[in-house]
Jmol script that loads the backbone (N, CA, C; Angstrom):
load data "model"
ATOM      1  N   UNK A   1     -12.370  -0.375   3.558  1.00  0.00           N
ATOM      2  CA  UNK A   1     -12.898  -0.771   4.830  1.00  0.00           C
ATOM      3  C   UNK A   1     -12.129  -0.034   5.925  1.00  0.00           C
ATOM      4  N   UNK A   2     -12.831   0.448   7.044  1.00  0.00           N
ATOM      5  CA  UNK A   2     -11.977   1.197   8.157  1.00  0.00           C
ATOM      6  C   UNK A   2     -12.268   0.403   9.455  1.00  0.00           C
ATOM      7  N   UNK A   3     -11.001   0.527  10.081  1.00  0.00           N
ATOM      8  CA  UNK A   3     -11.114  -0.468  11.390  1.00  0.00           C
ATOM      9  C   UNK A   3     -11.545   0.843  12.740  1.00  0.00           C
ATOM     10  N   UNK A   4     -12.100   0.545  13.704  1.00  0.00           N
ATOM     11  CA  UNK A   4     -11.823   1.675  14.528  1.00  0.00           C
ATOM     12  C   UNK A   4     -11.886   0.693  15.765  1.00  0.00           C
ATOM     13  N   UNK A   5     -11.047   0.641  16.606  1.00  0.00           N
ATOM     14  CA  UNK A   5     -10.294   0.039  17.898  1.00  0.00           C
ATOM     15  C   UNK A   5     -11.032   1.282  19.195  1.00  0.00           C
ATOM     16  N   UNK A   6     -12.229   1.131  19.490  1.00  0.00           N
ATOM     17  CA  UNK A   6     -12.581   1.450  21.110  1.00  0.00           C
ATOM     18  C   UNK A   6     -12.962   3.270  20.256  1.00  0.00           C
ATOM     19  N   UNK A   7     -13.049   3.180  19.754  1.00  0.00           N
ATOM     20  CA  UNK A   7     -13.935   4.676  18.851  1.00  0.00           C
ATOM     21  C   UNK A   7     -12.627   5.203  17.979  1.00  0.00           C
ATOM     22  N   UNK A   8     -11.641   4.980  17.982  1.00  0.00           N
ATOM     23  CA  UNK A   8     -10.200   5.449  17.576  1.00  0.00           C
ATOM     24  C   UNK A   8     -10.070   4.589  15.903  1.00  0.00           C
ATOM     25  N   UNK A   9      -9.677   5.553  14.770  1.00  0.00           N
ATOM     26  CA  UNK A   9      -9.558   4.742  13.528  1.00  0.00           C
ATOM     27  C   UNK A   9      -8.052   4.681  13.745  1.00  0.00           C
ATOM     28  N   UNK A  10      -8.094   3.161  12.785  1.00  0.00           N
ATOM     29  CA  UNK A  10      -6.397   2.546  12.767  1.00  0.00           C
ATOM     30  C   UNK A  10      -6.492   2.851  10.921  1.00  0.00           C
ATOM     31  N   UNK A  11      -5.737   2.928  10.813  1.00  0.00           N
ATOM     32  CA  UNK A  11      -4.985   3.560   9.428  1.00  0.00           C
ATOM     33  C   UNK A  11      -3.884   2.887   8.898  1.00  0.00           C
ATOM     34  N   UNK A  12      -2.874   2.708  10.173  1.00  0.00           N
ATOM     35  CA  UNK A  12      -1.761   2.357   9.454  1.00  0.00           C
ATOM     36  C   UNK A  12      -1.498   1.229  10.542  1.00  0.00           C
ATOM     37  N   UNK A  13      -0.117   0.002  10.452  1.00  0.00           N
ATOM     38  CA  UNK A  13      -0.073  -0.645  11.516  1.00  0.00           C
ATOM     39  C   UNK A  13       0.287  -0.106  12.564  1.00  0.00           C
ATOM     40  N   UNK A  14       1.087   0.976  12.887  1.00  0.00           N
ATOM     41  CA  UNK A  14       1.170   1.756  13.651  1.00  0.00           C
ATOM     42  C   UNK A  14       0.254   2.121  14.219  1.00  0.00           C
ATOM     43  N   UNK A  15      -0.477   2.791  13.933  1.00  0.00           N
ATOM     44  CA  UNK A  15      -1.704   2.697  14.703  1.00  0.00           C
ATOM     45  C   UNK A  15      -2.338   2.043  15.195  1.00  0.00           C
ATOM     46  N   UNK A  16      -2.718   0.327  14.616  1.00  0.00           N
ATOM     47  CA  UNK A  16      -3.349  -0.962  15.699  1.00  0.00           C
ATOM     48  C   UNK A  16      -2.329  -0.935  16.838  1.00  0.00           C
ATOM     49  N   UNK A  17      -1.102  -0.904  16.168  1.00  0.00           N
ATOM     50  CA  UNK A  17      -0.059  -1.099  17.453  1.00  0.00           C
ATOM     51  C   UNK A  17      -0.177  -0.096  18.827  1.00  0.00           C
ATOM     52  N   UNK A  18      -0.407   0.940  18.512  1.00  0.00           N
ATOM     53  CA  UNK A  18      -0.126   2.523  19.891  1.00  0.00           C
ATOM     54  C   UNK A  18      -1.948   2.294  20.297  1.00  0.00           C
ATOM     55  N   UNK A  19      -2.905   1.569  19.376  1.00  0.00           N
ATOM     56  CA  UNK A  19      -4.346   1.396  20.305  1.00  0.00           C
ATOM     57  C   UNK A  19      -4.002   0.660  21.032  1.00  0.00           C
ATOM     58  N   UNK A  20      -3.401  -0.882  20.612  1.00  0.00           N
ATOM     59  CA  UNK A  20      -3.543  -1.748  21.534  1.00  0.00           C
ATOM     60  C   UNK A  20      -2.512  -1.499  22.473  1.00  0.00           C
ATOM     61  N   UNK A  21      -1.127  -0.689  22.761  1.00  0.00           N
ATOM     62  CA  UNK A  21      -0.314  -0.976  23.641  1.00  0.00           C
ATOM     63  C   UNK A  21      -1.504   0.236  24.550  1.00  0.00           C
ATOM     64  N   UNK A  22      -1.669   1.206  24.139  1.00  0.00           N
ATOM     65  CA  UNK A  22      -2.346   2.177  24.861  1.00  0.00           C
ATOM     66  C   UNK A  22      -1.482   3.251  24.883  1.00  0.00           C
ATOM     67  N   UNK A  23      -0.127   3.020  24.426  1.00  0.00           N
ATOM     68  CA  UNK A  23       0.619   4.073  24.530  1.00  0.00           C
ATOM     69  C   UNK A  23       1.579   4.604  23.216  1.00  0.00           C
ATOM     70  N   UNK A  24       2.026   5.978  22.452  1.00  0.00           N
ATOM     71  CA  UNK A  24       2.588   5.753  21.319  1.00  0.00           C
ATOM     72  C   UNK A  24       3.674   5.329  21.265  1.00  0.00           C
ATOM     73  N   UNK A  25       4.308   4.902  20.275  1.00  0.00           N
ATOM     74  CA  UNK A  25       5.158   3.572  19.856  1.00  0.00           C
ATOM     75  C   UNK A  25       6.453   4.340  19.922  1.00  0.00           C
ATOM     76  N   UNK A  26       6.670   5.577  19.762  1.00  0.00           N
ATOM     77  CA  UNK A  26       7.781   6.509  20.132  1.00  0.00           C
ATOM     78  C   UNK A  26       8.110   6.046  21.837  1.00  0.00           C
ATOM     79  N   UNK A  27       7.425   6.245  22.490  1.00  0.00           N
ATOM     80  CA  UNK A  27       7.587   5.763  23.992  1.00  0.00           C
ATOM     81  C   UNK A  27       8.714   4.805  23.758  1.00  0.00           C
ATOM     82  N   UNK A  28       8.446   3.682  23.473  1.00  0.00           N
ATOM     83  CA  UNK A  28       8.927   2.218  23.425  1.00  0.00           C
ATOM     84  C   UNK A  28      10.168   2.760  22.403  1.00  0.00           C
ATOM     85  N   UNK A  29       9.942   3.223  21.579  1.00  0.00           N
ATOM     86  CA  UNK A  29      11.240   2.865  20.436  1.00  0.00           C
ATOM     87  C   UNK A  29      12.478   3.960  20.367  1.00  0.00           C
ATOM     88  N   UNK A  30      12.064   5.344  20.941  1.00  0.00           N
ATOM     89  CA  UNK A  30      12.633   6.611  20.507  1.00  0.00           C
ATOM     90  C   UNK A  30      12.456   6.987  19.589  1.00  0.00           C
ATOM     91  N   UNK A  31      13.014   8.422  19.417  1.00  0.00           N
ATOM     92  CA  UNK A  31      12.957   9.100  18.480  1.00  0.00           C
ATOM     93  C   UNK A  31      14.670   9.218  17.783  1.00  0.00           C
ATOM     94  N   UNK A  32      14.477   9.713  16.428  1.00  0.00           N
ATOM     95  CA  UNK A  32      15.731  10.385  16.115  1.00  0.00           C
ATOM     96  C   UNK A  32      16.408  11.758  16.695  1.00  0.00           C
ATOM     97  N   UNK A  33      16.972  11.484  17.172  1.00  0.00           N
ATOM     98  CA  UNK A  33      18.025  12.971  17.708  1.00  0.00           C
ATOM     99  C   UNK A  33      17.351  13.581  19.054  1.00  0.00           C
ATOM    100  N   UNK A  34      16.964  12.423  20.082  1.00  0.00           N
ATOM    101  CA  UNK A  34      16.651  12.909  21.225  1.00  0.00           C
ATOM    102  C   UNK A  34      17.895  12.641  22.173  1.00  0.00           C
ATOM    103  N   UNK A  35      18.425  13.354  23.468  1.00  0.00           N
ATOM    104  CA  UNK A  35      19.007  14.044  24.001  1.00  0.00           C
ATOM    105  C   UNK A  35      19.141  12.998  24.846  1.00  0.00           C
ATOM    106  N   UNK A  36      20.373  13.093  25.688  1.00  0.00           N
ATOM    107  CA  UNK A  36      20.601  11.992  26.563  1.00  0.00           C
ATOM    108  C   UNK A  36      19.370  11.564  27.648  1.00  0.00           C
ATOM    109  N   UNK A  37      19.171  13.489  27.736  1.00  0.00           N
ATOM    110  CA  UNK A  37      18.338  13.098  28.925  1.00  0.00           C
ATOM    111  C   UNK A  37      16.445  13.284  28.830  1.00  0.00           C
ATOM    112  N   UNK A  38      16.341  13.291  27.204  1.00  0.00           N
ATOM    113  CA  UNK A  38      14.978  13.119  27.059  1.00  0.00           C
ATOM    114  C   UNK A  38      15.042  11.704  26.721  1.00  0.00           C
ATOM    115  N   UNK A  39      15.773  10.668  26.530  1.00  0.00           N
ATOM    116  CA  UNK A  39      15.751   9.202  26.515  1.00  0.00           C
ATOM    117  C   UNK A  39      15.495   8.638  27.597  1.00  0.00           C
ATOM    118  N   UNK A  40      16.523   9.702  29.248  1.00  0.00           N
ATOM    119  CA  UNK A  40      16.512   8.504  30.278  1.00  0.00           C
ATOM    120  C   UNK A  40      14.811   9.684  31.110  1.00  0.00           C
ATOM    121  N   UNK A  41      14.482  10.175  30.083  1.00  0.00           N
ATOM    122  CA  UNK A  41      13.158  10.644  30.512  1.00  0.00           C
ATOM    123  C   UNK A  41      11.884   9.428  30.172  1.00  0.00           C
ATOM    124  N   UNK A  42      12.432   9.439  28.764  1.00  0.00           N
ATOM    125  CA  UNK A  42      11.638   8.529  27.730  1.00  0.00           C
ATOM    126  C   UNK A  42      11.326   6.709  28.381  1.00  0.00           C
ATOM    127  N   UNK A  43      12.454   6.369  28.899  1.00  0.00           N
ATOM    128  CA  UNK A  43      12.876   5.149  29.604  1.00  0.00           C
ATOM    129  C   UNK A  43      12.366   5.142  30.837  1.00  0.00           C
ATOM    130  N   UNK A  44      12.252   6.144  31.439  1.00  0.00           N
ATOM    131  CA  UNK A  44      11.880   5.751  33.073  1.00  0.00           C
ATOM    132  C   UNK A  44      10.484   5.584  33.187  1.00  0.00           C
ATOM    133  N   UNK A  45       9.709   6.816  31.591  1.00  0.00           N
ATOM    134  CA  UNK A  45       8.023   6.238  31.860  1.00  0.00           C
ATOM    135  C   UNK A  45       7.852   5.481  31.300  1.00  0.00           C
ATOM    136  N   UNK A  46       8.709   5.032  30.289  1.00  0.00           N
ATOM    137  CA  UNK A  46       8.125   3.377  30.208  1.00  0.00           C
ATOM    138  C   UNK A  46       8.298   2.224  31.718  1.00  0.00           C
ATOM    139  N   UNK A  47       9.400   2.632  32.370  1.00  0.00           N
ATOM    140  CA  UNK A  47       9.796   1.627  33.404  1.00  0.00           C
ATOM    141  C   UNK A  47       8.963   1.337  34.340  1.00  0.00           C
ATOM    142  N   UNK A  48       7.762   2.799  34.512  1.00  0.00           N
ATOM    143  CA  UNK A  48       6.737   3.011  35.428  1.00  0.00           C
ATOM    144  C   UNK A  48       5.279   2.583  34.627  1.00  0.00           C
ATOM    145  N   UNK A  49       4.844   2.485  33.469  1.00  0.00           N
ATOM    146  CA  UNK A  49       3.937   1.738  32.467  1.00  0.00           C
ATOM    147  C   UNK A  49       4.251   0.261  33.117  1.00  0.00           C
ATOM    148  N   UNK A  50       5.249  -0.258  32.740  1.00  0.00           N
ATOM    149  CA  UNK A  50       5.042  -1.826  32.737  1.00  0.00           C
ATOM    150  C   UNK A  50       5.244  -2.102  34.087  1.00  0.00           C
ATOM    151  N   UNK A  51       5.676  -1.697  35.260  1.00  0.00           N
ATOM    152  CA  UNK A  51       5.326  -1.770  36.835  1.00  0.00           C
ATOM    153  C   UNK A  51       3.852  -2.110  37.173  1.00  0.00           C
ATOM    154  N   UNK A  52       3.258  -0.969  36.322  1.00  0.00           N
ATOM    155  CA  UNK A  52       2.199  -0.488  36.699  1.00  0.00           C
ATOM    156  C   UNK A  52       1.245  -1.630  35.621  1.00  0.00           C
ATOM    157  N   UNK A  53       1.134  -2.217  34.455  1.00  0.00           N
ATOM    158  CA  UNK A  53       0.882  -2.947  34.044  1.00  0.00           C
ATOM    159  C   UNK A  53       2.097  -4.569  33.420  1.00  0.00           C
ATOM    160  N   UNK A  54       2.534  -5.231  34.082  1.00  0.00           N
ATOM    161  CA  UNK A  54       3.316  -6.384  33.715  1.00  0.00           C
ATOM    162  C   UNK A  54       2.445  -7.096  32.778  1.00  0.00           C
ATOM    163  N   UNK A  55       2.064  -7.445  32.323  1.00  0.00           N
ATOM    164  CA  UNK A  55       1.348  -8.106  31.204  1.00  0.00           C
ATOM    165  C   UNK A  55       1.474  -7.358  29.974  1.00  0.00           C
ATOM    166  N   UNK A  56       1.852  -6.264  29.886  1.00  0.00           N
ATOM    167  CA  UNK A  56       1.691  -5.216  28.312  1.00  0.00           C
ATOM    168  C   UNK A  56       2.666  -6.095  27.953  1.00  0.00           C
ATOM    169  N   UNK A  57       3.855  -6.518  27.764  1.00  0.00           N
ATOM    170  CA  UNK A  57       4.742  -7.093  26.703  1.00  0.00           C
ATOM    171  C   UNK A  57       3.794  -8.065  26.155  1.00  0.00           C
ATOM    172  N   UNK A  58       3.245  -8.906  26.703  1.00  0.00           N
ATOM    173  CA  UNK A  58       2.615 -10.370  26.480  1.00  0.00           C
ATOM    174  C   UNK A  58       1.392 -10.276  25.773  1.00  0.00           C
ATOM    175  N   UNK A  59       0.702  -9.214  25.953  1.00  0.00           N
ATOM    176  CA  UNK A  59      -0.095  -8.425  25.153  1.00  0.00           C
ATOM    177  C   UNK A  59      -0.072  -8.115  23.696  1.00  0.00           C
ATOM    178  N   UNK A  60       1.049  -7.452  24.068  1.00  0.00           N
ATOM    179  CA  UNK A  60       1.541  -6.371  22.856  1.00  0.00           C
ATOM    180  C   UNK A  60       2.181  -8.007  21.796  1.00  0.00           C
ATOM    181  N   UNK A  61       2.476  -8.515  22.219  1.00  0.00           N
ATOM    182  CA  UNK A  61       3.213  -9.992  21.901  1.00  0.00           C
ATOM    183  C   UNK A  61       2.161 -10.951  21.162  1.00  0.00           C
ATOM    184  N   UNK A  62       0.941 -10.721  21.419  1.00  0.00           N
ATOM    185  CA  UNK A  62      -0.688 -11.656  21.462  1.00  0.00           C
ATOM    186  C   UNK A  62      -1.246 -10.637  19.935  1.00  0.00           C
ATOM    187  N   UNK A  63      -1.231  -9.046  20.297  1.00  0.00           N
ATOM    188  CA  UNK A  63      -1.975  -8.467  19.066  1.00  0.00           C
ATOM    189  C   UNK A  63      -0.920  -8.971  17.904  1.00  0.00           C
ATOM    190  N   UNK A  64       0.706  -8.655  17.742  1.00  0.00           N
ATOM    191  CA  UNK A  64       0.811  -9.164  17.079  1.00  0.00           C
ATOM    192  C   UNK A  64       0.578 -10.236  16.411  1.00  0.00           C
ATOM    193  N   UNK A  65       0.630 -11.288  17.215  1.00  0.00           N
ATOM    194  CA  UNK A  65       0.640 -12.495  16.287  1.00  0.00           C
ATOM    195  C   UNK A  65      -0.878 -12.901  16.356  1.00  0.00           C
ATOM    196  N   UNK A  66      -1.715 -12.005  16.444  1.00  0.00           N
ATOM    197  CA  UNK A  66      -3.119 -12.415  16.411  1.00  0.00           C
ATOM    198  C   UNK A  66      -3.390 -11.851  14.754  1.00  0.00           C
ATOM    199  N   UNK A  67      -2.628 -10.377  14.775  1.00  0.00           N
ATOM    200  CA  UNK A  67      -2.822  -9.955  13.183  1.00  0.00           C
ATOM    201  C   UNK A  67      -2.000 -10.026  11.795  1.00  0.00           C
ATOM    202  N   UNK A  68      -0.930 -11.135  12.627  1.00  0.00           N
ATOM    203  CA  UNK A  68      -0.324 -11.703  11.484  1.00  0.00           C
ATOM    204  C   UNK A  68      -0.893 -13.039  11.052  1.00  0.00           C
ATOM    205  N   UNK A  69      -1.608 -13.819  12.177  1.00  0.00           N
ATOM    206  CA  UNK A  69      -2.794 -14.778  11.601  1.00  0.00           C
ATOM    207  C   UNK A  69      -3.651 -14.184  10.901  1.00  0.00           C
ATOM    208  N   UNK A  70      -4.136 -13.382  11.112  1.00  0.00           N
ATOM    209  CA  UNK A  70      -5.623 -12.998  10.130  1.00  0.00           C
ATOM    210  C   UNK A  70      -4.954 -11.667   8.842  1.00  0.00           C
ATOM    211  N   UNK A  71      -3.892 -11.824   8.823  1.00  0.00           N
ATOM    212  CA  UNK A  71      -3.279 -11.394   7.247  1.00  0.00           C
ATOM    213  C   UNK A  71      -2.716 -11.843   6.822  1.00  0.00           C
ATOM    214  N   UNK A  72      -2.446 -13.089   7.575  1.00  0.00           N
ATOM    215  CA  UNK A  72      -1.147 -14.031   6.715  1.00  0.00           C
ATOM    216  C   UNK A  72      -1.192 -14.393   5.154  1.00  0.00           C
ATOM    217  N   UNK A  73      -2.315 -14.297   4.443  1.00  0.00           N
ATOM    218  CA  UNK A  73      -2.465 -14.749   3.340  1.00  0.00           C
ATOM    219  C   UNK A  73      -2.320 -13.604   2.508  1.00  0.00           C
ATOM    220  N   UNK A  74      -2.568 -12.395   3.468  1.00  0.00           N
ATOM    221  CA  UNK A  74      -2.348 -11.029   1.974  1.00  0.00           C
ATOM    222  C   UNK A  74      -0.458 -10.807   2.611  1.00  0.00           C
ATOM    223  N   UNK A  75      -0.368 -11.026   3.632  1.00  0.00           N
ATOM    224  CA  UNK A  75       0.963 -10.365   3.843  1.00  0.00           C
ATOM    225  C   UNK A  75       2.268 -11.724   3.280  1.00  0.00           C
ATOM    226  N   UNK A  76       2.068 -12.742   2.740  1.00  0.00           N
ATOM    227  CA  UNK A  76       3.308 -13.852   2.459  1.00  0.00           C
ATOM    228  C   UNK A  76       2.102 -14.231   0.952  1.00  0.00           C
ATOM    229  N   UNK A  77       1.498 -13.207   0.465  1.00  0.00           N
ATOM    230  CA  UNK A  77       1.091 -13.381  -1.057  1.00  0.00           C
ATOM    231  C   UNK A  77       2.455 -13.231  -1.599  1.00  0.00           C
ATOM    232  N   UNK A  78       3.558 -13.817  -1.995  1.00  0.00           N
ATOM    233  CA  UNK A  78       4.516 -13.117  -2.503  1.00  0.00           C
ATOM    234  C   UNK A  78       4.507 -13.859  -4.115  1.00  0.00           C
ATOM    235  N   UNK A  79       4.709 -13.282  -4.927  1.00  0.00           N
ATOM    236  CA  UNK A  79       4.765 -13.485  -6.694  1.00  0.00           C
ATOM    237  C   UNK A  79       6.192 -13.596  -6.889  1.00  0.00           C
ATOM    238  N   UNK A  80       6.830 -14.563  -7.646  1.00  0.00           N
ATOM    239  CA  UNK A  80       8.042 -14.535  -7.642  1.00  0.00           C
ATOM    240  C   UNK A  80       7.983 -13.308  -8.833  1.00  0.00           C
ATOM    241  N   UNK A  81       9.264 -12.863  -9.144  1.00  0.00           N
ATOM    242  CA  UNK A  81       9.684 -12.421 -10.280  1.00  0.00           C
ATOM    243  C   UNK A  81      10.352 -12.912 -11.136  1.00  0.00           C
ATOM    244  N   UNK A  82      10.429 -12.657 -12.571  1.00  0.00           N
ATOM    245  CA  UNK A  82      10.812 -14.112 -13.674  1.00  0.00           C
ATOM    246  C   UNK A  82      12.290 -13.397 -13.318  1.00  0.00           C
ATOM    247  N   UNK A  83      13.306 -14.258 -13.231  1.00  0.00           N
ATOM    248  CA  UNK A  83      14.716 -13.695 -13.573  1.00  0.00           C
ATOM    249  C   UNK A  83      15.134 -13.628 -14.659  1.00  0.00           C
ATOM    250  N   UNK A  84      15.868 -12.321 -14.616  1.00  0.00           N
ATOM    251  CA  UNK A  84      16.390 -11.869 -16.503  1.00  0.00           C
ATOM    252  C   UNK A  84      17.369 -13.134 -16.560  1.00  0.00           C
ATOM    253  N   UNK A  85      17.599 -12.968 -17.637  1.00  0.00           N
ATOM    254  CA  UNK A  85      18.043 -13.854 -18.632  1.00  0.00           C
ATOM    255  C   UNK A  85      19.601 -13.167 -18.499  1.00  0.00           C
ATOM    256  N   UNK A  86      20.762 -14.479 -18.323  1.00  0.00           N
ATOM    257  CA  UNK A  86      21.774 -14.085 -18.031  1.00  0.00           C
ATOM    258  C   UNK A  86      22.787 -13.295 -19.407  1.00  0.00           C
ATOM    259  N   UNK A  87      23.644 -12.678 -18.628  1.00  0.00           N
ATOM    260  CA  UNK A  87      24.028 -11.751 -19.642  1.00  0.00           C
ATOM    261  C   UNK A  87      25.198 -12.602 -19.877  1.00  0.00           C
ATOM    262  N   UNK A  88      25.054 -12.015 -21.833  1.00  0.00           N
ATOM    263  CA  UNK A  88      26.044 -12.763 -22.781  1.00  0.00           C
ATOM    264  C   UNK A  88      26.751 -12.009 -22.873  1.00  0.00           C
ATOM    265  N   UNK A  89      28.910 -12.486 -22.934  1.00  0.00           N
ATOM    266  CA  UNK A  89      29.284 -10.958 -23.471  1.00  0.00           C
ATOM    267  C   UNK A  89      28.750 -10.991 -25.047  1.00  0.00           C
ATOM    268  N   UNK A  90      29.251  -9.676 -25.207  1.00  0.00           N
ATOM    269  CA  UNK A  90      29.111  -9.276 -26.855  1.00  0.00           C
ATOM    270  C   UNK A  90      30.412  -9.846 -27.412  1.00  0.00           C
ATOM    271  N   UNK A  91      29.909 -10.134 -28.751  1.00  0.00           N
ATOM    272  CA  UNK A  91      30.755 -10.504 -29.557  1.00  0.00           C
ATOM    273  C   UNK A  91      30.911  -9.392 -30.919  1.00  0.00           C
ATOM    274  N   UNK A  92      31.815  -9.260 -30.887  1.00  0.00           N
ATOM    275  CA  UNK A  92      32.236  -8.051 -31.632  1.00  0.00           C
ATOM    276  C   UNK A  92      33.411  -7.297 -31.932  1.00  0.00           C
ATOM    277  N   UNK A  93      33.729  -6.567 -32.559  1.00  0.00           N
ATOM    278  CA  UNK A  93      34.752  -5.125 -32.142  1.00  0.00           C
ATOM    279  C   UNK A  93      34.876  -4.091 -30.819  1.00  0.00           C
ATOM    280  N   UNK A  94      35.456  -4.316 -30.048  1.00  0.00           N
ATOM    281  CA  UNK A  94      35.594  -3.554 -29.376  1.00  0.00           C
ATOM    282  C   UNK A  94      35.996  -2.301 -29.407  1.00  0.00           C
ATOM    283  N   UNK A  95      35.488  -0.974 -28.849  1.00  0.00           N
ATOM    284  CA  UNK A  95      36.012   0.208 -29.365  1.00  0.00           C
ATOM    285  C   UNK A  95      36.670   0.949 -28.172  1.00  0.00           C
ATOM    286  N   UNK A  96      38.073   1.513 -28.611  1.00  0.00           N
ATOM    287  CA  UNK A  96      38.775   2.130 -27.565  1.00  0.00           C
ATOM    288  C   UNK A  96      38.324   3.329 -27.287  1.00  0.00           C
ATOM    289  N   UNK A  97      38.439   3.940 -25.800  1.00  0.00           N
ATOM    290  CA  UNK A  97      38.214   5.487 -25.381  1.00  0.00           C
ATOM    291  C   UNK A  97      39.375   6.185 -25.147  1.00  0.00           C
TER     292      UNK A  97
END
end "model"
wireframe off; spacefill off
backbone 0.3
color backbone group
């Protein structure tokens, strides 16, 4: 089954997430091995996003927990696993190295 959010396909959760904020999720989170000053680049357009929209946290706050209701049953399916069987020492000869 494929979801597509406003003509855009979602694929991964990442992707519901950067449709619904409107913006990619790198914005918000960083990257690995960006530069002092591509962070306080990275930071200031977010600072001017949520000026410019105050409600995106509360939003972004709503899709989540709107799509952890409607997967809750495949995402906390959890199966236990049988636990091994505790270990006995050996009884025996021991052999030197």
């Amino acid at each position: 089954m494929r979801a597509y959010i406003n003509g855009h396909q979602a694929v991964t959760p990442f992707d519901f997430l950067e449709l619904a904020l409107g913006t990619p999720l790198e914005l918000w989170l960083g990257v690995d091995g960006e530069s002092p000053e591509e962070r306080a680049a990275r930071l200031d357009a977010a600072r001017d996003i949520l000026t410019d929209h105050p409600g995106l946290p509360d939003d972004a706050v709503r899709v989540a927990a709107q799509a952890l209701e409607d997967h809750a049953p495949d995402l906390f399916n959890v199966i236990p696993l049988a636990r091994p069987a505790g270990r006995r020492p050996r009884v025996g000869k021991e052999v030197a190295a």
